[in-house]
N, C-alpha and C positions, 0 to 999 in steps of 0.2 A: 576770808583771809588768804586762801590759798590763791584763789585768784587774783586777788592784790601783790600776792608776792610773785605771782605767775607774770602780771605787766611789768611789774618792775624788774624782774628778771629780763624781761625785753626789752627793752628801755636799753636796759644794761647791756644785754647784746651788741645791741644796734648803734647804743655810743662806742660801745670799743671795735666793733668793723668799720667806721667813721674814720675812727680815730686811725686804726691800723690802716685804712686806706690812704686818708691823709699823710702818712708815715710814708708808706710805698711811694707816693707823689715826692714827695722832699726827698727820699733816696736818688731818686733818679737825673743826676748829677753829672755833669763831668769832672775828671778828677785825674792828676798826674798819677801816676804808678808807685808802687813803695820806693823803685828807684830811681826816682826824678824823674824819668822821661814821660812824655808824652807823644806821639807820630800821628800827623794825620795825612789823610789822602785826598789830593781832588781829584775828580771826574767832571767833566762838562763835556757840552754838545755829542751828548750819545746819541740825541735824535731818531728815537727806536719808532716801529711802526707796530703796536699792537701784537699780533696773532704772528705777526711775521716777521718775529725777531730777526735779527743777523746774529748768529751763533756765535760769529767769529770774539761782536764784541761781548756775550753772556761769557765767554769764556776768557777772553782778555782780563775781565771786571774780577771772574772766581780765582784763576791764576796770581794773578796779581795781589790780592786779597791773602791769599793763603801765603804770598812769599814776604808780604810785608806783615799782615798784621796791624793792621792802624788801630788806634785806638778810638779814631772818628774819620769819619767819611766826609766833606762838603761836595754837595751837588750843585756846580757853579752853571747851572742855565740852560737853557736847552733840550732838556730831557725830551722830550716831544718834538714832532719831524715837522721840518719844515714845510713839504709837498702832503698832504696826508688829506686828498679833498673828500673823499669819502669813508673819512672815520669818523665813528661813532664814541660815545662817551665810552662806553662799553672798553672801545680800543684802545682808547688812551691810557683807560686805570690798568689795563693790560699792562701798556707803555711803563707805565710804572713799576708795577708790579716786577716785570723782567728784570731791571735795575738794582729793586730795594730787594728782591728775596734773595740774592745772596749772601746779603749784610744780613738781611734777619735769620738767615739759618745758619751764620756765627756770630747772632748777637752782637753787632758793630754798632754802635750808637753813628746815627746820622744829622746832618743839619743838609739842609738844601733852600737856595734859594731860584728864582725865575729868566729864563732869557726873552728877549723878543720872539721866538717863535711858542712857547708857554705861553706866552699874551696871542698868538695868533690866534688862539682857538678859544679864548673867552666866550665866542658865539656857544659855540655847545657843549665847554668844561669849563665855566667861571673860575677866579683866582679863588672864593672861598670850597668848591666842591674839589680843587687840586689841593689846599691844602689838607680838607678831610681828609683825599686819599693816602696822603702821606702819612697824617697821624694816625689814622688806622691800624699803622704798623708801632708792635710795642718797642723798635728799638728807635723811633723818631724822638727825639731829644728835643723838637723846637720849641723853643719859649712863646708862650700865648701874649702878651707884653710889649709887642712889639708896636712899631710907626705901623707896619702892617702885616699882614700873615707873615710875608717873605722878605721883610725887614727887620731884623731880630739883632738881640747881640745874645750872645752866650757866653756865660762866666767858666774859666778852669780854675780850678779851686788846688789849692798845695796839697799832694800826697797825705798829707794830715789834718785836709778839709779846712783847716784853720783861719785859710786865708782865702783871698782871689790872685794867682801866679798870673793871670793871662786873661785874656776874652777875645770873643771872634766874632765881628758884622759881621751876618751876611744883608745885603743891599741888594734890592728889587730893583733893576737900571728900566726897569719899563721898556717901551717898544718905539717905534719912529716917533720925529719930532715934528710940528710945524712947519719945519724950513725942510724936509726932505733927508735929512739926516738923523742918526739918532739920540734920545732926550736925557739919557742918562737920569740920574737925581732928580729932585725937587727940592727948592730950598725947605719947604717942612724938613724933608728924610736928615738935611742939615742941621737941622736947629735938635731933630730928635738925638740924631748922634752927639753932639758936645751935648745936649743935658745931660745921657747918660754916660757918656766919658764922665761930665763933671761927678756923677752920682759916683760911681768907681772908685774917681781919685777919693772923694773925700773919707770914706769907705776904706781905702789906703792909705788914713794917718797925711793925704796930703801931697800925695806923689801921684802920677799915672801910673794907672794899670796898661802895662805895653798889650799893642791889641793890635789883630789881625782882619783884616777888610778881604773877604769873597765876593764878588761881584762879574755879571758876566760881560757888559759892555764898559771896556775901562773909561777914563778919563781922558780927552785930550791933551795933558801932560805927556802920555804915554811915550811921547812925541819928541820930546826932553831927554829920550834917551838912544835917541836917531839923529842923524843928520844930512843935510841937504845933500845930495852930489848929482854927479852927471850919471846921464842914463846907463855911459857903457862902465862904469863901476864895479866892480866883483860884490855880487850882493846885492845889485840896486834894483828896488821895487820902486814900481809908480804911486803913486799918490793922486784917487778922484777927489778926494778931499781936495786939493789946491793946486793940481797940476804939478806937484814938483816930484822926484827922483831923492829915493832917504836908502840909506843903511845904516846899520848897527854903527852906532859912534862905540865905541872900541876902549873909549878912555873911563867910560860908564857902565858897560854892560857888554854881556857877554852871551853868546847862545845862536838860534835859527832865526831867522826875519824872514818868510817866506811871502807876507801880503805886507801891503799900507796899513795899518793900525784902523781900523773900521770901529774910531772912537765916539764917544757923544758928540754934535755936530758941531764946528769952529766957532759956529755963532750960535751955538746957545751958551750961555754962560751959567752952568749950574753953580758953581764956585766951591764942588767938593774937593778937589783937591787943597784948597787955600784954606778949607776948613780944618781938615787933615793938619796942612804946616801950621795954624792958629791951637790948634788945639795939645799938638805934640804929643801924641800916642802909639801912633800907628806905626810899627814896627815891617810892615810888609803889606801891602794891597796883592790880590792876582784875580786875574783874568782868563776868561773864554773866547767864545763870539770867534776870535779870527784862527780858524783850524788851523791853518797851518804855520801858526808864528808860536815862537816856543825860547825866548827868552827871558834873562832875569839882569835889573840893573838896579843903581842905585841913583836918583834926582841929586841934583844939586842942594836939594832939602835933607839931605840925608834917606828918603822913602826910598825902599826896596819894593820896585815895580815887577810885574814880568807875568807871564802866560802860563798856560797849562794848553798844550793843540788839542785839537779833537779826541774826543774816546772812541767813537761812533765810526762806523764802516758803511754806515747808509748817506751821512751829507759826504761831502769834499773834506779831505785830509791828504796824509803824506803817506801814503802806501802802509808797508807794516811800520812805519813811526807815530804809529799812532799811539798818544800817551798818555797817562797817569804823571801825576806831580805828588812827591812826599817831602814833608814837612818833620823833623825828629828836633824836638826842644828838652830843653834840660832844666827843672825849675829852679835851681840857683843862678842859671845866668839865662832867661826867654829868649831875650834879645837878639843874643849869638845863638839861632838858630839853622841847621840845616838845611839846603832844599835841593831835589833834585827829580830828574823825570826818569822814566822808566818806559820804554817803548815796549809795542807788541812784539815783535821782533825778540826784545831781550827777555820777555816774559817769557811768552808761551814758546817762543822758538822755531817757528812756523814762518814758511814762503810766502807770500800773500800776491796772487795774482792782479792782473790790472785791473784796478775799479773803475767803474766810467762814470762812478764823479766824482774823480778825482784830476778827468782830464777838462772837466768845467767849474775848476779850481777859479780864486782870484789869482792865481798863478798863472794863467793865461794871457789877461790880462794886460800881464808885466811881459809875458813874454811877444802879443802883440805888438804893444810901445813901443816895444827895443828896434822889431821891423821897421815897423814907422820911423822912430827914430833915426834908424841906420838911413836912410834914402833922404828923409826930408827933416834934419834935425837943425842943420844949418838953415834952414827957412822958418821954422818954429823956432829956435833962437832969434831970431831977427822981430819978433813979436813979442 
């Protein structure tokens, strides 16, 4: 008898550490604050190398971190260096590590999703052994559910759990395309977004759940919020995309244009933006990929487009403008939400001497043209 009541005692155990694990699982939520707000922060293209961190940006990340306080982090692409021919798997989870430990030594819940240089190194760190490494860490928040590891949506739930106030894609834009440019989307990642919008609304009595899109290679829309000019314009970058000369159209948007919009390629035609306006959710998209552009505007769709520049001190950026994007919502009203960037400079408060790659910028580029242009522009007009 004793041993009878000895397994069932076990039994009994084993189902309530189950259960209480299962419990642990379901807490682990995101959730506005008892006083409506919720802040989050991006980070993209930190492009860290392993064992030989750049300080400047562990310190940019902890600073910053400590002044805002987010109550989520998104990791919008790029985390991993573009040049890094002799890293090791080893280095990378380093790479990471650098990044995520000082969210996890104040407990910041994080989402991250991939850029074209994360896909570079599939040869010797696959998309499923990057996202182990992430979930590794117990303040990783990413949903398993997703189109695919780095395709996810996350629900924010009202201060009183009660509801969903909010949710946030993040979207895997993949790496070049066929045609030489790059592929952005797939119609699947399409078709998985509006089902799960659709699941959301219905879930909301019938309304859209307003929801936010991370993603590190925007859309060529982006483009919608630029417009054509002459090369010697205040502000005008080249364009390899089409040859032509764009600046900030002014009536739309507002902020830094430092490169051409290094968007999904003209001729692929994913159609996520059109998905976006068909579906009517999306309250804000943003962007990585082009370090040194750093603006925010609104489409003739109503879509709040716009960048977040480089984090990172190892690719190409803008000296100490190197910045963080924060995001501060209110859950009675998501929609009218806040956004604004914060450079190194304003964080940490520090000089930042010349980086040399920052002088093999696409800012070069533009500033070649313009030579060009000066001497032979009336002859390329005539073409």
């Amino acid at each position: 008898m004793k041993k009878v009541l000895c397994v069932l005692l076990s039994v009994v155990m084993v189902l309530s550490c189950a259960v209480i694990g299962i419990a642990a699982e379901e807490e682990k939520v995101l959730k506005f604050n008892e006083d409506g707000t919720f802040k989050i922060m991006q980070i993209n293209d930190s492009q860290d190398i392993g064992k030989g961190v750049n300080g400047r940006m562990v310190e940019f990340i902890e600073a910053a971190l400590d002044k805002e306080q987010p109550d989520l982090v998104v990791f919008v692409g790029d985390q991993l260096s573009d040049f890094y021919p002799f890293g090791t798997k080893e280095d990378m989870i380093k790479s990471i590590d650098n990044i995520i430990s000082p969210l996890a030594e104040r407990n910041i819940p994080f989402l991250v999703t991939l850029g074209n240089h994360d896909h570079d190194h599939f040869d010797k760190f696959s998309k499923a052994e990057q996202f182990a490494a992430y979930s590794s860490y117990d303040n990783c928040y990413m949903p398993t559910d997703g189109w695919d590891e780095f395709t996810v949506n996350a629900p924010i739930l009202t201060s009183d759990g009660e509801s969903v106030a909010m949710s946030i894609f993040m979207m895997n834009t993949h790496n070049k395309a066929e045609s030489g440019g790059y592929s952005g989307v797939v119609a699947e990642q399409n078709t998985w977004y509006e089902e799960v919008s659709a699941e959301l609304k219905a879930a909301n009595g019938g309304k859209n759940v307003p929801s936010m899109v991370f993603q590190h290679i925007p859309p060529k829309e982006i483009y919608s919020l630029l417009e054509v000019c002459s090369w010697n314009d205040d502000g005008a970058v080249y364009s390899q995309l089409d040859g032509n000369w764009y600046k900030i159209d002014e009536t739309k948007a507002e902020g830094y244009l430092g490169e051409a919009p290094c968007s999904e390629d003209f001729d692929n035609i994913t159609g996520q933006y059109q998905s976006w306006v068909a579906t009517g959710n999306i309250m804000g998209a943003f962007f990585g990929h082009d370090h040194v552009n750093n603006f925010v505007g609104t489409t003739d769709d109503g879509i709040v487009m716009g960048y977040n520049g480089g984090t990172g001190f190892r690719a190409y950026g803008v000296g100490d403008g190197r910045s963080v994007r924060v995001f501060e919502f209110n859950e009675n009203d998501v929609e009218n939400y806040a956004t604004r960037s914060l450079t190194y400079k304003e964080i940490v408060g520090k000089d930042v001497n010349i980086i040399i790659s920052d002088v093999f910028s696409p800012t070069l580029l533009t500033d070649i043209m313009k030579i060009i242009y000066f001497f032979f522009g009336w002859l390329i007009d005539m073409f």
